[in-house]
N, C-alpha and C positions, 0 to 999 in steps of 0.2 A: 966583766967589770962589775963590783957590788959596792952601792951606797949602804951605807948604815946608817938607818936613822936611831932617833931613838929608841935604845931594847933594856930590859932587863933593868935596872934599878934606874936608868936615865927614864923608862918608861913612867915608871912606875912613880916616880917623883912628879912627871906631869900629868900622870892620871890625877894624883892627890890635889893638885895645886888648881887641877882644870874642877873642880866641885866653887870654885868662885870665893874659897876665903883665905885669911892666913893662916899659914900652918906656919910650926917652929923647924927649924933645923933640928934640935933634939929628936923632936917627932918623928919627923922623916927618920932620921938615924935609926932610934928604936925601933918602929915598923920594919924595915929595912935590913936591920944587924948590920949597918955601916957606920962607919965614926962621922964627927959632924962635920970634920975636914973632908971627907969623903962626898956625903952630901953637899957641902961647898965647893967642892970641883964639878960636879956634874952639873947644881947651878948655872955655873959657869960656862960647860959646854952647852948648856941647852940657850944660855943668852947669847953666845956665838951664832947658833943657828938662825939669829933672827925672832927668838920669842922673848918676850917684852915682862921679864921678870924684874920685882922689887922690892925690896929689903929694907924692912922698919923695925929699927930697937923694941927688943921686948915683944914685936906681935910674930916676927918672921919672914915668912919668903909669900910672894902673894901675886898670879897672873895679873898682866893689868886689861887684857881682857881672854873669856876661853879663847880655849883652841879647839875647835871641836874636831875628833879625830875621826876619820873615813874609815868605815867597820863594811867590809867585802860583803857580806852573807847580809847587810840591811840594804845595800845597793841594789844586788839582789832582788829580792823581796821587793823595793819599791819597786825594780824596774818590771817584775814578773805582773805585778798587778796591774802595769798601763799596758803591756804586751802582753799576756797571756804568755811569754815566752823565758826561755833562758838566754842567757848572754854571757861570752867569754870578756870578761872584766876583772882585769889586775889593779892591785893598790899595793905599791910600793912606797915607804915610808919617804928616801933619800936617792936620787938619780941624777946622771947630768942634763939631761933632758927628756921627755917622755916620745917625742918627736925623733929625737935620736936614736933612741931604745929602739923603736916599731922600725924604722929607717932599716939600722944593723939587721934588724931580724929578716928585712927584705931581702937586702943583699946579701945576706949573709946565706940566704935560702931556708931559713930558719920555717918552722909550722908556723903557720899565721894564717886566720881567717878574717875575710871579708865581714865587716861591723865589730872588730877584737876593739876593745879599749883599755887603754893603759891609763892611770891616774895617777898622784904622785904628791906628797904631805910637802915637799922643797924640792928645788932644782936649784942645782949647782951650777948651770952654766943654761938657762934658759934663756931661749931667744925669740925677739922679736924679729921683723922684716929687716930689711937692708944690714942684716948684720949685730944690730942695736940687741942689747942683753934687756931681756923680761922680767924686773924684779920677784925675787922668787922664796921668802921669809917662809919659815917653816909653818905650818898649818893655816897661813893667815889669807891664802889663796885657791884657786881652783886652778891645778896644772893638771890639761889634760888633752890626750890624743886619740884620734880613732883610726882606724886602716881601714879602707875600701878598697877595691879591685873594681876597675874599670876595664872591662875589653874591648872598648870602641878606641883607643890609643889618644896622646897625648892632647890632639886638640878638642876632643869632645870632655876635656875636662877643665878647658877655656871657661867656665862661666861656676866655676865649683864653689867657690866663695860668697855667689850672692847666695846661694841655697845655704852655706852653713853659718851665713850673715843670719837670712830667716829663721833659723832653724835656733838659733841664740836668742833672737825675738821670741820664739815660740815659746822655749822654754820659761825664759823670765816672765813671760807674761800670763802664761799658765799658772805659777810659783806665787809670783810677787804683783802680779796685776802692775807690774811698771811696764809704762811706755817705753822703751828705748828707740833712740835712731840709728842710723847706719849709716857708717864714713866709706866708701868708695876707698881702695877695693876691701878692706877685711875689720874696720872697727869699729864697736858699739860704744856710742856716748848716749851718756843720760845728762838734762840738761848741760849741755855743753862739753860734758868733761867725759873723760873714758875711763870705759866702765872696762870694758873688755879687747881682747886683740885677738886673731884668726891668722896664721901662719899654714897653709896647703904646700906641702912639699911632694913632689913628682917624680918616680922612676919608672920609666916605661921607654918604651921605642910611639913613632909617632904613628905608627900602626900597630897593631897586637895589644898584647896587654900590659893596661897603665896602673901601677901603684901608688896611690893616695897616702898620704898621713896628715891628715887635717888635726893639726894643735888649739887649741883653745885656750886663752889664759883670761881669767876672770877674779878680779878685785875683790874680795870677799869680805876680810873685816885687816885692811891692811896698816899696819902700824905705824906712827908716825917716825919711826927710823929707818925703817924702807923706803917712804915715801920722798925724803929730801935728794934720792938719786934721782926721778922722774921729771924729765924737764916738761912737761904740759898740764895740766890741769886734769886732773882724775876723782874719781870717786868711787865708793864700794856700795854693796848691795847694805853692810850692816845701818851705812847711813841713811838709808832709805827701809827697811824692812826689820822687824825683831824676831822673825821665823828663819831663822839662820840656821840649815840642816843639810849640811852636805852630801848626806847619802840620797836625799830625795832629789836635791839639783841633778847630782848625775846620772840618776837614772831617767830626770826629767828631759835632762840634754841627751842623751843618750837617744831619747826614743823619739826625739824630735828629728836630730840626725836621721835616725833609719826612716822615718816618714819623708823628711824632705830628700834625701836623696836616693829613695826610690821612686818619686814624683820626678826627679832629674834625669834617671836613666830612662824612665818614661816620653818625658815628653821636654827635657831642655828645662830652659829657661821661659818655655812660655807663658807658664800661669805666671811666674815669678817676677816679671818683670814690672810688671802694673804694681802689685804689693812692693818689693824694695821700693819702687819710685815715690811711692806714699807715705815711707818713712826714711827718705833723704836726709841724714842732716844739713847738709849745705846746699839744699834745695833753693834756687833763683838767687844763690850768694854768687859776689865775683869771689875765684877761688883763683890757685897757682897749681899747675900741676908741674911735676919737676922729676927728672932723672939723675940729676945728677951735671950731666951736662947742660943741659938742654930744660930750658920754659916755659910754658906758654900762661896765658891768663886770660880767662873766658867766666863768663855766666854760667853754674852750673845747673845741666839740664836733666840729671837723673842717669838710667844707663840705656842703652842701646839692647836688640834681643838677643845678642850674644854678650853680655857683659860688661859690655866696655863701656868708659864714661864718657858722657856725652858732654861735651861745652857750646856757648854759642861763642862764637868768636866774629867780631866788624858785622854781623846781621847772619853769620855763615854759620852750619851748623857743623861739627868734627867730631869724632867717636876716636875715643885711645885705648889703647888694649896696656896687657904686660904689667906682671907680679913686681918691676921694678922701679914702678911708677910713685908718685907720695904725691898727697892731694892734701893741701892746706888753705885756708879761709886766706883771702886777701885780707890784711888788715888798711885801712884807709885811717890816715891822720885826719 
C-alpha cells in the first residue's frame, strides 16, 4: 500500500511558498514550466491535505504558517550526536497510519528491528485510543512510531506507557524547557490541555516474545481547521516555544525512548514510579474513570508499581489496570 505525499511540482510549490512570503502563480508557473491553471490545481491539492494556504489579489498564494518538512539524514545527524550511534529511521511523506505500517510489517514477518522508527508528514486514517481518529493535517504535526521487542511476554509490558509517558517528558523538556504532565494512562497536557497522545499496541503470546509499536502524536504548530474536529481543549508546542525543528524533536524523542525503555527492561517501573507520580496531572483531583460500561469516581492517587491508577475511593484505596480504561477530571457544578 503507498501514500503519496507531496512530489514533484506539488513539492516543489511548497518548498517555494514554505520561505514565509508571497509568491505569484505566474512565478510558480515560470520556475516550474506549468500553466497557472496547472499551478491552481496543485494549490488546491495541497489545501485538501490539510495545509493552510491563501490567496491575495495582486500578491499571490502565501503559507499561513511554515511547514517545516522532516529531512531523514538531519534526523540522523541530530540523533547520532546525542547517541553516538546510528538508528533505522523512515520518513514517509503520506500513510494510513505509522502504527499500522510497523503493525503489518510484524505480522506480516516483514525485517524489522528492535528501536526502527517510522515518522510520517500526514496520516490518513490516524488513530487515537478507544478507536477515536488522531487529527492528522499534513506537516503541522508530529506522527510517529517506534517498535520494540519484548521477550519477557505480554504481561511485563503492563506498565509500557508510564516509561514512554516519561520518555515525552524527557524529550520536551530537554528541547523546550516546558513542564508537561501526564494523564493516566498515555497523555501529555500542558496547562491543562493536550499537547500530545501515546497509543502502545501489542503482538505477542503471554509468554515468549511480545511486539511493541508505541505511537506517538504530538501537536506541533496545528491549524485552526484541524482543530474544530477535537472535542477537548488542546494546545501545540508552536504556542509555547519559537524553535520549532522537527528533526531535532525526533531524534530527541527517539533517544529518550531508547534510554527509558532500556531502564524498563532493567528494572520495571521502579525508578519510574515516584517521577510519573510528581507530574500527575490530576493529582488529589476527584476524577471518573470509565469503560464504557462501568464507573467508578475516586480521588486520584497517582499510580501503583505496576502501572495502574490508583484512586481513593469511601477512605479505601483501589488500583485499575487496562489500555481500555479513560480517566476524566470530575467536573463539579
Amino acid at each position: 500500500m503507498s501514500y503519496k505525499g507531496p512530489q514533484g511540482n506539488k513539492l516543489a510549490i511548497l518548498k517555494a511558498l514554505n520561505k514565509g512570503e508571497f509568491v505569484s502563480g505566474q512565478h510558480l508557473g515560470e520556475s516550474l514550466n506549468i500553466s497557472r491553471a496547472a499551478v491552481s490545481k496543485h494549490i488546491k491539492s495541497l489545501q485538501e491535505m490539510g495545509i493552510d494556504i491563501f490567496k491575495l489579489s495582486g500578491k499571490g498564494y502565501k503559507l499561513n504558517h511554515s511547514v517545516p518538512l522532516l529531512d531523514e539524514p538531519a534526523v540522523n545527524q541530530y540523533y547520532q550526536a546525542l547517541s553516538g550511534q546510528e538508528k533505522q529511521l523512515e520518513v514517509m511523506p503520506i500513510i494510513d497510519s505509522t502504527n499500522s505500517e510497523l503493525m503489518r510489517r510484524v505480522q506480516n514477518k516483514l525485517p524489522i528491528h528492535s528501536g526502527q522508527v517510522l515518522v510520517a508528514e500526514m496520516q490518513e486514517a490516524g488513530r487515537g485510543r478507544r478507536g477515536r481518529t488522531w487529527q492528522s493535517p499534513f506537516g503541522a504535526n508530529l506522527y510517529y512510531s517506534y517498535y520494540w521487542r519484548l521477550d519477557d511476554g505480554l504481561q511485563a509490558a503492563m506498565g509500557v506507557s508510564i516509561a514512554v509517558g516519561l520518555a515525552v517528558y524527557d524529550a520536551l523538556k530537554a528541547l523546550y524547557g516546558l513542564e508537561v504532565a501526564l494523564k493516566w494512562p498515555n497523555d501529555i497536557y500542558l496547562n491543562n490541555k493536550k499537547l500530545a497522545g501515546v497509543l502502545v499496541e501489542l503482538d505477542g503470546q503471554v509468554e515468549g516474545p511480545c511486539h511493541l509499536v508505541i505511537g506517538i502524536g504530538i501537536n506541533l504548530q496545528m491549524p485552526e481547521t484541524a482543530s474544530q474536529q477535537i472535542d477537548q481543549p488542546w494546545t501545540d508546542i508552536a504556542s509555547h516555544s519559537h524553535e520549532l525543528d522537527k528533526d531535532r524533536l525526533v531524534a530527541h524523542l527517539t533517544y529518550a525512548l531508547d534510554e527509558r525503555l532500556a531502564q524498563y527492561q532493567v528494572s520495571g517501573l521502579t525508578e519510574m514510579v515516584t517521577q510519573w507520580n510528581a507530574l500527575n496531572a490530576f493529582a488529589g483531583e476527584v476524577v471518573c474513570l470509565s469503560t464504557g460500561q462501568r464507573q467508578w469516581r475516586g480521588i486520584c492517587e497517582g499510580i501503583d508499581a505496576q502501572g495502574g491508577i490508583v484512586l481513593r475511593q469511601d477512605g479505601e484505596v483501589k488500583s485499575y489496570y487496562g489500555g481500555e480504561i479513560s480517566l476524566r477530571k470530575e467536573v463539579t457544578e
